[in-house]
N, C-alpha and C positions, 0 to 999 in steps of 0.2 A: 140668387140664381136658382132656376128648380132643378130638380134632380131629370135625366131623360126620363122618359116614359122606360113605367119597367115591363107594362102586361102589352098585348097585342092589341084587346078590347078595355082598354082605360086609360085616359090622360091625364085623370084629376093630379092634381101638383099635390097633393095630401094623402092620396095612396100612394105617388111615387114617392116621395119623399118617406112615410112609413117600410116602405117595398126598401130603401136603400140604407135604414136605418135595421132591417131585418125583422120588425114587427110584424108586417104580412108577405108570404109568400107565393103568395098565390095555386093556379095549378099547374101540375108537368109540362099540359101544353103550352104554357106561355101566357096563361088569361087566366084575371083577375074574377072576371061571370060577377060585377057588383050589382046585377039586377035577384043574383042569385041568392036565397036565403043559406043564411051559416049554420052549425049545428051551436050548442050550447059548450061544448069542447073545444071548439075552434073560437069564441068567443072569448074563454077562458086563458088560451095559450095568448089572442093579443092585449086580453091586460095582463095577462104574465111577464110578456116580453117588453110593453111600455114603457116601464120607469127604468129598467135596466137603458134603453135605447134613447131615450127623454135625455140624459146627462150627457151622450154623445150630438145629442142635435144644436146646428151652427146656429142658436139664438140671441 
């Protein structure tokens, strides 16, 4: 089963699913913006937060 939709502008079942595992958070207003470029900081925090998050995913 996928996770609901966690952003207002994205469905992908693999952002939500990262979104519910705490990997990405998106922004304040509620949107993902996945057309949007990331910085190299924000890149860094979700492979920071992956493996920690990976050991709790229902696989």
């Amino acid at each position: 089963m996928a996770p609901a939709a966690a952003f207002s502008d994205c469905e992908n079942e693999s952002v939500c699913l990262a979104a519910a595992l705490g990997i990405v958070t998106g922004y304040d207003d509620g949107t993902f913006r996945p057309r949007q470029s990331i910085t190299r900081q924000k890149a860094a925090l979700i492979l920071y937060h992956t493996p920690t998050a990976s050991r709790c995913a229902p696989f």
